[in-house]
Biotite code that builds the C-alpha atoms (Angstrom):
import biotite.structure as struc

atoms = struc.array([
    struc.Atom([-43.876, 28.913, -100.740], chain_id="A", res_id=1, res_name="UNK", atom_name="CA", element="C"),
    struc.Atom([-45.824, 25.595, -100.042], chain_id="A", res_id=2, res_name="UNK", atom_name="CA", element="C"),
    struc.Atom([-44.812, 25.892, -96.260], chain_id="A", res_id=3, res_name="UNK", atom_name="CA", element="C"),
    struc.Atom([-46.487, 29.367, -96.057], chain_id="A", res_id=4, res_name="UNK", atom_name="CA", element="C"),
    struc.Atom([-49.532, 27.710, -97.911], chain_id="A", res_id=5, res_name="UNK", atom_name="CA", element="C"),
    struc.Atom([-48.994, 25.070, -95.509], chain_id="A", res_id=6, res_name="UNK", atom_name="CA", element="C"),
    struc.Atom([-48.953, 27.357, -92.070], chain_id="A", res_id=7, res_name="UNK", atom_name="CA", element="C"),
    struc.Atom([-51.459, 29.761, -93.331], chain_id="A", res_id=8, res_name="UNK", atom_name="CA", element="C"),
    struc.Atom([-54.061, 26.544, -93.593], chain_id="A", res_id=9, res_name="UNK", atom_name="CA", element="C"),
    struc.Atom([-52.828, 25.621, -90.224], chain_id="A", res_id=10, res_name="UNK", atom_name="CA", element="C"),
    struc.Atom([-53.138, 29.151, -88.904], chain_id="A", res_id=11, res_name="UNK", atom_name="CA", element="C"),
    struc.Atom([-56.845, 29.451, -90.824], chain_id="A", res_id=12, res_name="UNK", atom_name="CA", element="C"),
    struc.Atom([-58.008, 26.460, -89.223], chain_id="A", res_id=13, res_name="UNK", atom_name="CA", element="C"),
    struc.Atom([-56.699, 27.367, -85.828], chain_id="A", res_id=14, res_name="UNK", atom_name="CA", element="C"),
    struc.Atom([-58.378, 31.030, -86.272], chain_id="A", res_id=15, res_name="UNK", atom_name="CA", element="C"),
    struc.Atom([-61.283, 30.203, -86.988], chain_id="A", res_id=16, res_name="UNK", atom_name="CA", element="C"),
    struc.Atom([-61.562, 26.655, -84.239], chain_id="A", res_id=17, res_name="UNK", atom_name="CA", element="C"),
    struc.Atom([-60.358, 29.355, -81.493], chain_id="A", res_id=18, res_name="UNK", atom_name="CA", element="C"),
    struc.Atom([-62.666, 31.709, -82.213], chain_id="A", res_id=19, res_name="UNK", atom_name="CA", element="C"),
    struc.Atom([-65.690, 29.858, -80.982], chain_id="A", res_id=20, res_name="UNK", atom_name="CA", element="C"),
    struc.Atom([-63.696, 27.547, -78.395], chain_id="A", res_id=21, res_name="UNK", atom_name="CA", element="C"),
    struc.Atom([-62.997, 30.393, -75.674], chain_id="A", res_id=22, res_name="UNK", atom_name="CA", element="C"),
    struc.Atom([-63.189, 28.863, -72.037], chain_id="A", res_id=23, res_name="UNK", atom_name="CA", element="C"),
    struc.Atom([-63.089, 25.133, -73.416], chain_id="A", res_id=24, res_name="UNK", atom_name="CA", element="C"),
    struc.Atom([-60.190, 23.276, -72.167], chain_id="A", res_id=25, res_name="UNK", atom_name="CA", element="C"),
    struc.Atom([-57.520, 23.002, -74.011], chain_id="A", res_id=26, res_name="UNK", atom_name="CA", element="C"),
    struc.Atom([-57.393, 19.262, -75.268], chain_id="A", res_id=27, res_name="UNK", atom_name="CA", element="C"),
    struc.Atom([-54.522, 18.796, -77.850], chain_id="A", res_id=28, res_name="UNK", atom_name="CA", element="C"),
    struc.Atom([-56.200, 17.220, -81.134], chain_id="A", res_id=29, res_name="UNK", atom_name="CA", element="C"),
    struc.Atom([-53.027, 13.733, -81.875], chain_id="A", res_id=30, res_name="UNK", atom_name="CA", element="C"),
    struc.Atom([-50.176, 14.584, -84.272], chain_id="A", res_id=31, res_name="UNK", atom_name="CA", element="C"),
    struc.Atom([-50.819, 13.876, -87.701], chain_id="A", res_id=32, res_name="UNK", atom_name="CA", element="C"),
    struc.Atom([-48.121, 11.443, -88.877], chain_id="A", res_id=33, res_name="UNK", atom_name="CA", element="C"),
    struc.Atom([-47.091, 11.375, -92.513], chain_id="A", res_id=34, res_name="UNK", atom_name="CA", element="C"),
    struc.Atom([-49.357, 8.269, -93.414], chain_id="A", res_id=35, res_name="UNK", atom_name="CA", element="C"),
    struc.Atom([-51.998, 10.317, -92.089], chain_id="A", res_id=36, res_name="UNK", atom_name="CA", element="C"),
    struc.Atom([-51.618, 13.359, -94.159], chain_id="A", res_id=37, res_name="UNK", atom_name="CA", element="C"),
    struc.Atom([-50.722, 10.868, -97.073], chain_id="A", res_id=38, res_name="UNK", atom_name="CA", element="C"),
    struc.Atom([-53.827, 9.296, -96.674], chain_id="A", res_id=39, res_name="UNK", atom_name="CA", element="C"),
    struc.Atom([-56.079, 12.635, -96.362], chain_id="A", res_id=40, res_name="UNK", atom_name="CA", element="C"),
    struc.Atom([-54.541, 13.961, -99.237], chain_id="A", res_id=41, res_name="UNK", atom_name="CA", element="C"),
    struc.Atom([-55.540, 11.089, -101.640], chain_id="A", res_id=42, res_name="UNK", atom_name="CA", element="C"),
    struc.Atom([-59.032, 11.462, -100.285], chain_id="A", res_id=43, res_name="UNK", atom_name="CA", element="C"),
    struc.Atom([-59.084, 14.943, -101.481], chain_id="A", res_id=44, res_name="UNK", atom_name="CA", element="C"),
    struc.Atom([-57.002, 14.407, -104.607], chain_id="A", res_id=45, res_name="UNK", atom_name="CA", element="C"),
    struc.Atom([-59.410, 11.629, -105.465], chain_id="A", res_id=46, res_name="UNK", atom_name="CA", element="C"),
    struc.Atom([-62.585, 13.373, -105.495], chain_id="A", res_id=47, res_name="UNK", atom_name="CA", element="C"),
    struc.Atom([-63.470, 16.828, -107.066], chain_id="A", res_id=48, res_name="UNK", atom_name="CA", element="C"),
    struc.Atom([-65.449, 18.368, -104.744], chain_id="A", res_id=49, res_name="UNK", atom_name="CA", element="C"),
    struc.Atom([-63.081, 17.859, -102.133], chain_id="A", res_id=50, res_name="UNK", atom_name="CA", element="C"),
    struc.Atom([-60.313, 19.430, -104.185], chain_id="A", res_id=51, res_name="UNK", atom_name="CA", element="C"),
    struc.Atom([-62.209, 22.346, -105.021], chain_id="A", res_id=52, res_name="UNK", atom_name="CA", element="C"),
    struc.Atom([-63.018, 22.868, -101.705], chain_id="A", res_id=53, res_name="UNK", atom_name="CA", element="C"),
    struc.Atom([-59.353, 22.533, -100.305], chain_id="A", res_id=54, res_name="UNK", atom_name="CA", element="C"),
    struc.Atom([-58.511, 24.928, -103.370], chain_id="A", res_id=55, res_name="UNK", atom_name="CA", element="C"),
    struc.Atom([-60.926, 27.370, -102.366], chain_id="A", res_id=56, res_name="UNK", atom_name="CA", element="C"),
    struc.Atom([-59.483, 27.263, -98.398], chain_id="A", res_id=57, res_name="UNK", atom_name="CA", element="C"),
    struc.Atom([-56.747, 28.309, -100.090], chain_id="A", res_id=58, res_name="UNK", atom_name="CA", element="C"),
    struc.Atom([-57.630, 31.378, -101.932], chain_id="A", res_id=59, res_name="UNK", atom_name="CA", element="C"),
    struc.Atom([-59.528, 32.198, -98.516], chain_id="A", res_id=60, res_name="UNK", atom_name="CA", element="C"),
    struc.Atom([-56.608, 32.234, -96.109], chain_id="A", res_id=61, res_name="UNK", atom_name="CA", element="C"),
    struc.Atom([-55.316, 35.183, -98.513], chain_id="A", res_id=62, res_name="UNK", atom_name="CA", element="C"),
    struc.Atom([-58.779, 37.111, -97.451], chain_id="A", res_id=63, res_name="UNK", atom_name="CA", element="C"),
    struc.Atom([-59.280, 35.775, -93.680], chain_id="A", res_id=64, res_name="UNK", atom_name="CA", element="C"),
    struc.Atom([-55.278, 37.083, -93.081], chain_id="A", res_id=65, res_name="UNK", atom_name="CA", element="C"),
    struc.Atom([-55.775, 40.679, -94.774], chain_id="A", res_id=66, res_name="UNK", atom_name="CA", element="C"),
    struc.Atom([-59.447, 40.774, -92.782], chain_id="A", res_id=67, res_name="UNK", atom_name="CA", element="C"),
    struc.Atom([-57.468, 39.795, -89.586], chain_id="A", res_id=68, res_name="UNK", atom_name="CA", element="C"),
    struc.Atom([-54.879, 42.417, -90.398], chain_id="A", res_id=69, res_name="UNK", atom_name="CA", element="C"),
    struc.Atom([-57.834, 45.433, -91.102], chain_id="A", res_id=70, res_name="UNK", atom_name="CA", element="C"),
    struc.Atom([-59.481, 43.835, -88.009], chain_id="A", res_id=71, res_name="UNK", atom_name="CA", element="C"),
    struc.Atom([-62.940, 44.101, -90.156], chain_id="A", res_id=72, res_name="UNK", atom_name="CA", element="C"),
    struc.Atom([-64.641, 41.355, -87.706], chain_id="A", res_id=73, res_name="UNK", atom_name="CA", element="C"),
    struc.Atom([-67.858, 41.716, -90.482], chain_id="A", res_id=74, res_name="UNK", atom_name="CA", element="C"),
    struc.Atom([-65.301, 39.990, -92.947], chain_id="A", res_id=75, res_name="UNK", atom_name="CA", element="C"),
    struc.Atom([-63.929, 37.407, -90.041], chain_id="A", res_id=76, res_name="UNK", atom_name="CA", element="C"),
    struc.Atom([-67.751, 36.500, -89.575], chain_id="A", res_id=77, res_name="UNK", atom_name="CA", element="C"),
    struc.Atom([-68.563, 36.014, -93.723], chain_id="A", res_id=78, res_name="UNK", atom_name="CA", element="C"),
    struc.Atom([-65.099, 34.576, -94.347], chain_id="A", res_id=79, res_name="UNK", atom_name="CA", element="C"),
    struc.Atom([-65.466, 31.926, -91.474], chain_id="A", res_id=80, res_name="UNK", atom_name="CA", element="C"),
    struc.Atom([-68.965, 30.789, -92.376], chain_id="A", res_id=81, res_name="UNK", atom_name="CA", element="C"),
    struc.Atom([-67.521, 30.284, -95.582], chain_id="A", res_id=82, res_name="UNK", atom_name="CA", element="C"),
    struc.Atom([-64.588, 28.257, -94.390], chain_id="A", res_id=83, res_name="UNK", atom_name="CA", element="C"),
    struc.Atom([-66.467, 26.110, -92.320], chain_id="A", res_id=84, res_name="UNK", atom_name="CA", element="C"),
    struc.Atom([-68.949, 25.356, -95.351], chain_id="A", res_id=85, res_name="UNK", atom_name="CA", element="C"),
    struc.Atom([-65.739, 23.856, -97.369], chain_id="A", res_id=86, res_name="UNK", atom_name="CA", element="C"),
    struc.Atom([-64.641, 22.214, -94.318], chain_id="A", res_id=87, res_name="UNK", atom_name="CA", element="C"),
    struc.Atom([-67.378, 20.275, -94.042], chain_id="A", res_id=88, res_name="UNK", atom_name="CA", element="C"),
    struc.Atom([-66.960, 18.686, -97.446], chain_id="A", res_id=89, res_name="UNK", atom_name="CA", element="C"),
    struc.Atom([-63.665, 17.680, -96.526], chain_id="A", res_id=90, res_name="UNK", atom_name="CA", element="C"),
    struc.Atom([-64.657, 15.892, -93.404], chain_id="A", res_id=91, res_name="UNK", atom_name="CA", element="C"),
    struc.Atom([-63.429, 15.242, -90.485], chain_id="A", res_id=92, res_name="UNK", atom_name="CA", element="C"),
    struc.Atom([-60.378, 13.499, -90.923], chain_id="A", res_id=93, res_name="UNK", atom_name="CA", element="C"),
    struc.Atom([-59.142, 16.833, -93.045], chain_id="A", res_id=94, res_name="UNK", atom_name="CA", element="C"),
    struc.Atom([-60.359, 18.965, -89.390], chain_id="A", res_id=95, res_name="UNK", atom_name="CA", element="C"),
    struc.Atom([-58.293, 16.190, -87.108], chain_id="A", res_id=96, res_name="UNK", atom_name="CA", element="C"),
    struc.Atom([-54.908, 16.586, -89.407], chain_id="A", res_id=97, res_name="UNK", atom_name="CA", element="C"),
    struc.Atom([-55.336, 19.956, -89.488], chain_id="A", res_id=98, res_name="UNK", atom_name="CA", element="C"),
    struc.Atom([-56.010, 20.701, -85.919], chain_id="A", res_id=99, res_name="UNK", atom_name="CA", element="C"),
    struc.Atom([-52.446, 18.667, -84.976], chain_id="A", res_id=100, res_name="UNK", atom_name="CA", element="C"),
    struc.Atom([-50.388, 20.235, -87.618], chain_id="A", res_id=101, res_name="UNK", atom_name="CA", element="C"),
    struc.Atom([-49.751, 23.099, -84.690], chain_id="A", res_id=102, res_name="UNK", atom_name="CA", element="C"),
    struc.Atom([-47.672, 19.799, -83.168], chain_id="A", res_id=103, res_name="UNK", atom_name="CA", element="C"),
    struc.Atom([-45.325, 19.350, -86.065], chain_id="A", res_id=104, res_name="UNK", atom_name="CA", element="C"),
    struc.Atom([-41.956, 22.173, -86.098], chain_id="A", res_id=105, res_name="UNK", atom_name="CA", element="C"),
    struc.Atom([-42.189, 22.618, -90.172], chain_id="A", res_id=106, res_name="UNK", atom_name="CA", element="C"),
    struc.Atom([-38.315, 23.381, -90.292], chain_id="A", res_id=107, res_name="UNK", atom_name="CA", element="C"),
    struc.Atom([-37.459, 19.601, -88.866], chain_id="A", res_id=108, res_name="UNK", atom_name="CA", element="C"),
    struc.Atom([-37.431, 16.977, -91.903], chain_id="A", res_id=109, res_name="UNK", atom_name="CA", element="C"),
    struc.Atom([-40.941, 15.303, -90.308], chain_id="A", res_id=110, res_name="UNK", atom_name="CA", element="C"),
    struc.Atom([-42.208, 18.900, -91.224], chain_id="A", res_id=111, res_name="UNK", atom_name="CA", element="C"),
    struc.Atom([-40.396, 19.116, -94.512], chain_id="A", res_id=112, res_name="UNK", atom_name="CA", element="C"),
    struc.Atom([-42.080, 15.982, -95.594], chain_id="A", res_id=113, res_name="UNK", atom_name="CA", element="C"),
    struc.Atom([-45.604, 17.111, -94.543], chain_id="A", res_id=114, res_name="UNK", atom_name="CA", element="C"),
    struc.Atom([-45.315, 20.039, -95.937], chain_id="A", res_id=115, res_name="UNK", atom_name="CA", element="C"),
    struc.Atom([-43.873, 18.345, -99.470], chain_id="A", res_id=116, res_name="UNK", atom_name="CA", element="C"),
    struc.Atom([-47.172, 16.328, -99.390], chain_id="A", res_id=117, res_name="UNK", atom_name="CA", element="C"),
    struc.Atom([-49.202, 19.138, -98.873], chain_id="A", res_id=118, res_name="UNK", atom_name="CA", element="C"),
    struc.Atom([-47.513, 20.894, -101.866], chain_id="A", res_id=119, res_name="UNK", atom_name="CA", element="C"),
    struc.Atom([-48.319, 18.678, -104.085], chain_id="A", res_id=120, res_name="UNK", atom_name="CA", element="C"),
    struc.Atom([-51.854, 18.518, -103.331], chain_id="A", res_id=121, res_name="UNK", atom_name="CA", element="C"),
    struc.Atom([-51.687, 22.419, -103.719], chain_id="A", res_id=122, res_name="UNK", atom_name="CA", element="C"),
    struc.Atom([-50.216, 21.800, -107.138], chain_id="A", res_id=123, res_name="UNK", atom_name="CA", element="C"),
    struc.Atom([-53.311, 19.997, -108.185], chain_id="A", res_id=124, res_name="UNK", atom_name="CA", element="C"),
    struc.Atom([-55.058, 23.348, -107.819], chain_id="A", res_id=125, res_name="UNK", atom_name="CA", element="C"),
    struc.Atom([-53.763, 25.661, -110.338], chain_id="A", res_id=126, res_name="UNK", atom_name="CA", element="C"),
])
């Protein structure tokens, strides 16, 4: 469960990064290492806004994926100024993690443990 959580952010970020970046080259953001996601999940743990706003890029990804799937590009537009609003309150550290986690093969154990840290920041939001 917490490495479809953990894709679907990926996949959320990437969606809605691509979507403006057409004809840019293609630089590769650096893979996040464990100490880096480690450290950007304390951050967010730590402080309240921050955690509601990674919760609520949670409950989004549900809505950007089914407005993807019902190609409603109205929805894609809300949904994305949205996301980019809690984004910002994460910071830019949250954006560079993110934007490597397309680096990282989730099914090796440097995944696994990425993914474990990421689950328990997810468990702080229910």
């Amino acid at each position: 469960m917490y490495c479809k959580t953990l894709i679907g952010v990926a996949i959320l970020a990437a969606t809605t990064l691509g979507a403006g970046a057409e004809g840019e080259p293609a630089d590769q953001p650096p893979k996040p290492t464990l100490t880096d996601v480690r450290h950007l999940a304390d951050e967010i743990a730590g402080d309240k806004s921050k955690l509601e706003s990674y919760c609520s890029l949670g409950k989004l990804h549900d809505e950007m994926q089914q407005a993807v799937e019902n190609n409603d590009l109205h929805a894609i537009d809300a949904l994305t100024e949205r996301i980019n609003t809690f984004e910002q309150t994460l910071g830019p550290e949250y954006d560079r993690v993110i934007d490597g986690l397309d680096q990282i093969d989730l099914n090796t154990a440097e995944g696994q443990h990425l993914a474990d840290v990421f689950k328990s920041l997810q468990d702080k939001c229910e």
